[in-house]
C-alpha positions in Angstrom: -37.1 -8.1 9.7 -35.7 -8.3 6.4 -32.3 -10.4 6.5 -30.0 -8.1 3.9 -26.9 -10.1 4.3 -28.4 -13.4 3.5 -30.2 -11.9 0.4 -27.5 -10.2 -1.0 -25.0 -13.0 -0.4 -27.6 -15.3 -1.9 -28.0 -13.3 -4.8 -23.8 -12.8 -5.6 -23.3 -16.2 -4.7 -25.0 -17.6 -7.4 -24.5 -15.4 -9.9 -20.9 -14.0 -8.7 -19.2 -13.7 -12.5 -22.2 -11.9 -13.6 -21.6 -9.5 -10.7 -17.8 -9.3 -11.6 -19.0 -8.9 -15.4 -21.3 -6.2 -14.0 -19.3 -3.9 -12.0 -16.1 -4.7 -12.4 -15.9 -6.3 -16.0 -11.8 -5.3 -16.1 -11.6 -8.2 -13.4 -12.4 -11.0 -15.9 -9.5 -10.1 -18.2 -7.1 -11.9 -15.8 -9.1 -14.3 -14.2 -10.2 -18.4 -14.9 -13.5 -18.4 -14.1 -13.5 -22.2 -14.2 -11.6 -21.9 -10.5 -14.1 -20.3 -8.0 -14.3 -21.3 -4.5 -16.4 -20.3 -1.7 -14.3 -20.5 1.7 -16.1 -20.9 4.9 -17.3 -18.4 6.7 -14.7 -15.9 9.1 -15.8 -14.8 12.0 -13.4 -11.9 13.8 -13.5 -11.0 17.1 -13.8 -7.4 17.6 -10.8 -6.4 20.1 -12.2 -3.2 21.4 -16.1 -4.0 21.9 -16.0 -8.0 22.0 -18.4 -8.2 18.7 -18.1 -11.4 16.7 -17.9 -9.5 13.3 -19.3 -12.3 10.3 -17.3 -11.5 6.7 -20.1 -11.8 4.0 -18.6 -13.8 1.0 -15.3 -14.3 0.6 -14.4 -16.0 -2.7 -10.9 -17.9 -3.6 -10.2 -17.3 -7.6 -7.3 -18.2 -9.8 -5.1 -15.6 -12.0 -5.7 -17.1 -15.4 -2.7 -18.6 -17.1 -0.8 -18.9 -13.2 -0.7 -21.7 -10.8 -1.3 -18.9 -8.0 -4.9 -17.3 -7.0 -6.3 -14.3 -5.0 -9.4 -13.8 -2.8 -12.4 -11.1 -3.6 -13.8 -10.3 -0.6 -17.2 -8.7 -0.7 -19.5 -7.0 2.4 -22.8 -6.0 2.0 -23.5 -2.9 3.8 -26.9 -2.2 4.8 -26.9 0.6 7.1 -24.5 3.6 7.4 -22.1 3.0 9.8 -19.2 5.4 11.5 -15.6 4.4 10.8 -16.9 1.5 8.4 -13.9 2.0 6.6 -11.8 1.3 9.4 -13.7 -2.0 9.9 -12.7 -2.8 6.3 -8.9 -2.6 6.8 -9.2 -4.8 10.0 -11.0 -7.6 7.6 -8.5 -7.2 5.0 -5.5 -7.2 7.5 -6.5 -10.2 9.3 -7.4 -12.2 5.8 -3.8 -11.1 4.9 -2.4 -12.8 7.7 -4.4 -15.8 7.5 -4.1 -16.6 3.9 -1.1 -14.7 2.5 -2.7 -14.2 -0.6 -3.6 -11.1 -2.6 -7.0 -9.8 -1.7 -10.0 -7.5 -4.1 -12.0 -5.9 -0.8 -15.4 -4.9 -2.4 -18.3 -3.0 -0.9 -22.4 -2.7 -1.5 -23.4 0.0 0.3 -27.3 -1.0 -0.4 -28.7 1.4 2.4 -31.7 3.9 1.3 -30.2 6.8 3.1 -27.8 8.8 3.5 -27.0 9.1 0.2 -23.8 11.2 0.3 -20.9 9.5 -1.0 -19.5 7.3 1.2 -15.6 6.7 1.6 -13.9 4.1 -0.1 -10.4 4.6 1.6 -8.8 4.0 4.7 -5.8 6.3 5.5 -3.2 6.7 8.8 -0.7 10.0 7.5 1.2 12.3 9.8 2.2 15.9 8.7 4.9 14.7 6.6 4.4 11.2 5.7 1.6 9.1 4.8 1.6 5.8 6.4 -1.2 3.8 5.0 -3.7 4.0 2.1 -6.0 1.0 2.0 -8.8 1.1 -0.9 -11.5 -0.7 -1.3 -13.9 -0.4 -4.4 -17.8 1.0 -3.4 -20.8 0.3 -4.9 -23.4 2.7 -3.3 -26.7 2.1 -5.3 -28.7 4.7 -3.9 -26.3 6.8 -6.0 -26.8 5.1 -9.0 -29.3 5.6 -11.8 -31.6 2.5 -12.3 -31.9 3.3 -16.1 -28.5 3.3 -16.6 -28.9 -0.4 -16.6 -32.0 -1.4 -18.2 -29.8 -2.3 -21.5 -27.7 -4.5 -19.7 -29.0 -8.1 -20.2 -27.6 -9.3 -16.4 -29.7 -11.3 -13.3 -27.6 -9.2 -11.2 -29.1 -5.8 -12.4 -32.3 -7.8 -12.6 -32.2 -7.6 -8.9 -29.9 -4.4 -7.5 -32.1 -2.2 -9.8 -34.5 -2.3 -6.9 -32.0 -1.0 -5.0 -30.8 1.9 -7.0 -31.6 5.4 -7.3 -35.1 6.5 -8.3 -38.3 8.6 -7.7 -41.1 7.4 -5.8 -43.2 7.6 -8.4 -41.2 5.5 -10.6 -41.5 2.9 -8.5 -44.1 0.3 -10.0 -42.1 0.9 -13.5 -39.6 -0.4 -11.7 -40.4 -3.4 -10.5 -42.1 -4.1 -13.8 -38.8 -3.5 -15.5 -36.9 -5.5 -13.4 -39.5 -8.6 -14.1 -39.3 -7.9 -18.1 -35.5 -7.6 -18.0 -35.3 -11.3 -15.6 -37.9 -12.9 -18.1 -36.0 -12.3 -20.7 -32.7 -14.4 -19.7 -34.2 -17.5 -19.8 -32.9 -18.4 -16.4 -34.0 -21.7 -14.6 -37.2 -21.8 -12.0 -34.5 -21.9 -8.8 -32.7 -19.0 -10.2 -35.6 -16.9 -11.3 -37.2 -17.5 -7.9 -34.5 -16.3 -6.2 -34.0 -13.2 -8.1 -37.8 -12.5 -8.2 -38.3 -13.3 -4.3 -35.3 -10.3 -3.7 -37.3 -7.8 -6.5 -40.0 -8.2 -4.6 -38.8 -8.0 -1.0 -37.6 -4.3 -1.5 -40.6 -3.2 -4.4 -43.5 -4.4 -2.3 -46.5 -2.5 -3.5 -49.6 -1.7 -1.4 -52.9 -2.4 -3.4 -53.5 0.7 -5.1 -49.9 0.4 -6.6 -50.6 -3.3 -7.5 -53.9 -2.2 -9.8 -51.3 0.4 -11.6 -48.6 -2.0 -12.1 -51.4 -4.9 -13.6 -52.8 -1.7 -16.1 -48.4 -1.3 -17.0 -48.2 -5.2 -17.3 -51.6 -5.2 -19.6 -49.7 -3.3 -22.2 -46.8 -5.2 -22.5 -46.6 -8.1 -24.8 -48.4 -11.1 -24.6 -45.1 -13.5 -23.7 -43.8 -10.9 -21.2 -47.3 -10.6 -19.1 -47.6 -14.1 -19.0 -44.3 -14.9 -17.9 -44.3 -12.4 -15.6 -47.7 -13.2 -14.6 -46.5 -16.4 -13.5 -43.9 -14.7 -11.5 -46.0 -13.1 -9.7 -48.2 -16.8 -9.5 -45.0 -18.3 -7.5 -45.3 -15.1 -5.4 -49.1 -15.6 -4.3 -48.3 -19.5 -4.0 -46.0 -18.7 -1.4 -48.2 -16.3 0.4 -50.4 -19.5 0.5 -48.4 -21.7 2.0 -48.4 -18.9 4.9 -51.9 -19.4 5.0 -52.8 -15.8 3.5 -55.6 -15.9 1.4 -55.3 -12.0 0.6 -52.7 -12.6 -1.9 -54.9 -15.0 -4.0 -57.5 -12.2 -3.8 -55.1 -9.1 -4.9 -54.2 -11.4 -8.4 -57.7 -12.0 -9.5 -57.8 -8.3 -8.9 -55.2 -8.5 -10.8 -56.9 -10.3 -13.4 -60.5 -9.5 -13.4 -60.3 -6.0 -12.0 -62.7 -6.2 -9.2 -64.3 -8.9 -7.0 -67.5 -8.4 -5.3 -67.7 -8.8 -1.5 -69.7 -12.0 -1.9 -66.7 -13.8 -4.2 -63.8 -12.5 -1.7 -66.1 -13.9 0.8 -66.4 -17.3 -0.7 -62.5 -17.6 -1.5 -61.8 -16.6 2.5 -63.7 -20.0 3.0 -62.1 -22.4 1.1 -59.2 -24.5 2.4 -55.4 -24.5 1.6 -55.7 -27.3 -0.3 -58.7 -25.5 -2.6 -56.8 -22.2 -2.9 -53.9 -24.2 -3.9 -55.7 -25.9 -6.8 -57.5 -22.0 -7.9 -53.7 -21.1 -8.0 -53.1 -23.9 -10.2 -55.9 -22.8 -12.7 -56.1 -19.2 -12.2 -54.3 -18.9 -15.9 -57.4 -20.8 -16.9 -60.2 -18.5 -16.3 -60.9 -16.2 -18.7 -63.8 -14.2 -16.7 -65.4 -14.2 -13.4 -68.3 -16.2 -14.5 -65.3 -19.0 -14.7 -64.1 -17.9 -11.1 -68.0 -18.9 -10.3 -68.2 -21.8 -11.6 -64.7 -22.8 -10.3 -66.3 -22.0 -6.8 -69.2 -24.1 -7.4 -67.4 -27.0 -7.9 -65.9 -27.0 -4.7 -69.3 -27.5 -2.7 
């Protein structure tokens, strides 16, 4: 089961200006984004079914040029969900009364379906009076285009572009412009992991796609394959520590374009200590007749 919440709060966590700069640039006009806090995490008590409801990321921030501040509050949404925007209102009442500050209530619907346009508003009115109109701001990315934001130099749409709107057989373009756009902002190995892990949670290609998307990455240039390549390295070493030798197999693939039965047969026998050292020099071997003698050596 893939754990949603803890990816995307993960992902805004660490890069939550660049989310704001993203989505809702207008924010960072009145905002010193020197003073961000974390608080800890809120658990409510639902008072009609007993659920213990867990807020995603709630973030304390100061209004620039004021001694004063205001909370973003931010849920990811990963399935539809009746009344959800009743749900929201409850959150933002109770934060209300606990911390008497203003509060930004945000929303990523990050769901593939339904794709209709969900509400962003909460509303109690009677025939001739409107009590209560609570809004929250939406991002549904199954409604937005992925190539809308190829231009936009940002780790976040690094990573929600897998997310967004497009056609199945777009899908291996992609993913491989996802990888260009992260290799290109020069992030550090932590962050870079983190954004490729989440890329590659939600774009996982079976092996026929993988052999399409190595032919796209072939035709890029030389400094983009190989620092995607070694992307998709930190990938495969993780597969190993899992003990899977079929990712190790699916980059030489990769690499070399085919392996006979005899050489997949020969790397299902070597150790985890052995496949991790072929990981380590699978840049290194320019042919197959290198993979051989690689093998050789290990008798």
């Amino acid at each position: 089961m893939i754990d949603h919440d803890r990816l995307f709060k993960e992902l805004i966590q660490t890069f939550f200006w660049e989310f704001i700069e993203l989505f809702l640039p207008e924010v960072l006009e009145y905002v010193a984004q020197d003073k961000l806090t974390f608080l800890t995490e809120e658990i409510f008590t639902d008072v009609t079914t007993g659920d213990k409801r867990r807020i995603d990321l709630l973030a304390q921030v100061k209004w620039r040029e004021e001694n004063s501040y205001f909370l973003i509050h931010l849920e990811n949404q990963a399935y539809s969900q009746k009344e959800f925007e009743r749900r929201m209102f409850h959150y933002f009442a109770r934060l209300d009364a606990k911390y008497l500050m203003p509060i930004f209530p945000i929303v990523i619907f990050s769901y593939d379906e339904p794709r209709r346009p969900q509400k962003s508003q909460y509303a109690v009115h009677f025939p001739h009076r409107r009590i209560l109109e609570f809004n929250y701001f939406a991002i549904q990315l199954n409604n937005l285009n992925w190539r809308n934001f190829l231009n936009q130099p940002n780790p976040v749409a690094a990573a929600l572009m897998a997310k967004m709107d497009f056609k199945p057989e777009e899908k291996i373009k992609v993913k491989l412009e996802c990888l260009r756009m992260l290799v290109t902002l020069k992030l550090n190995p932590a962050k870079i992991e983190l954004i490729s892990g989440f890329i590659d949670t939600y774009l996982r290609l079976n092996t026929t796609e993988e052999q399409e998307f190595n032919t796209e990455l072939h035709q890029a240039n030389l400094f983009e394959e190989e620092q995607i390549m070694k992307i998709v390295t930190s990938w495969m070493e993780q597969g190993i520590e899992q003990g899977e030798q079929k990712v190790i197999k699916i980059l030489l693939k990769q690499r070399f374009n085919y392996i006979d039965p005899t050489l997949e047969s020969r790397i299902d026998g070597l150790s985890s200590k052995q496949i991790e050292n072929l990981a380590s020099v699978i840049f290194d071997l320019q042919s197959l007749e290198d993979l051989i003698k690689w093998l050789d050596q290990q008798n």
